[in-house]
N, C-alpha and C positions, 0 to 999 in steps of 0.2 A: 390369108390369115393362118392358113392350116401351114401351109409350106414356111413361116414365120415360125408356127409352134414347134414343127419336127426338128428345123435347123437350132433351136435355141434347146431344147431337148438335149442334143448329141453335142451341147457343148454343155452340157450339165448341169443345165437349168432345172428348174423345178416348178417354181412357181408361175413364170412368166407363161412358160408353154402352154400350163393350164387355163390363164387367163385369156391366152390369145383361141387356144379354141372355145373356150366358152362362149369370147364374144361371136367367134365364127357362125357357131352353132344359135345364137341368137340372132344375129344378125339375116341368117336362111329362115329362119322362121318367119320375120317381119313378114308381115302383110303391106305394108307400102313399102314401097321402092326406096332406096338406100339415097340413091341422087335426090331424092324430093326431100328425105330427112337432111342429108346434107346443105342442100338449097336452104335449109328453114335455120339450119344451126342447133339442130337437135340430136347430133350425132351421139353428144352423152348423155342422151335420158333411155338410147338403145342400153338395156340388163349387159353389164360387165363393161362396157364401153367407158374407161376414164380418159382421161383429158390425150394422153400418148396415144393410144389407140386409136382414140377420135383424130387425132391427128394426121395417124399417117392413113384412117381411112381417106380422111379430104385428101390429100395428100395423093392418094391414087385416081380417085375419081378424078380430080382439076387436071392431072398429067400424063394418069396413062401409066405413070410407072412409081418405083418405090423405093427411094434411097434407102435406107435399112433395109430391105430384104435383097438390095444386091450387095452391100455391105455386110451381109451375113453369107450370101453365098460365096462372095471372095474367101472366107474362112475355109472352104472345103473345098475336095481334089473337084475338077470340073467333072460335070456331069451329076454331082450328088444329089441336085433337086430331081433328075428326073430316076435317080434310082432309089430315093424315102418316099415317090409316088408307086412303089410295086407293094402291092395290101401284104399284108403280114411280114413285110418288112420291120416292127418296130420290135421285134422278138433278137433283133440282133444289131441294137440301137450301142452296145456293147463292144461288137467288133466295129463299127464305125468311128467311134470315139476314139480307139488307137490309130485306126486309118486317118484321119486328121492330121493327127500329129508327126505321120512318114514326112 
């Protein structure tokens, strides 16, 4: 979710980022386990979790993997997810955005 928020960030997002960490950061909170809520079909009564989001959480849990967030990193030069995982990287989410576009 978090690596979802930075990639949608650096292409100028706004809103979306925030949503997707919020549900991030709620979702670590839960006290049950994410697969049990999913089992149940309750993945949108997790705080910030609407229907999209719910979506591609099942969507990961059932597969393993996550068509949107590799169709977001197709967007950027390789290697970009593992270098918006270096901490205080998001100070220079600026010079990224022109990097994109080389």
């Amino acid at each position: 979710m978090y690596e979802i928020a930075e990639l949608l960030e650096l292409k100028d997002g706004k809103f979306k980022p925030m949503a997707y960490r919020r549900a991030a950061r709620n979702i670590e909170a839960l006290s049950e386990d994410i697969e049990d809520i999913n089992k149940k079909e309750e993945l949108e009564e997790i705080s910030s979790v609407g229907k999209g989001i719910a979506s591609r959480i099942k969507e990961f849990l059932e597969t393993g993997q996550l068509k949107y967030l590799e169709e977001l990193r197709s967007e950027f030069p390789k290697g970009m997810e593992e270098f918006i995982k270096i901490e205080g990287i998001g100070s220079i989410h600026h010079q990224l955005r022109s990097m994109r576009k080389i």
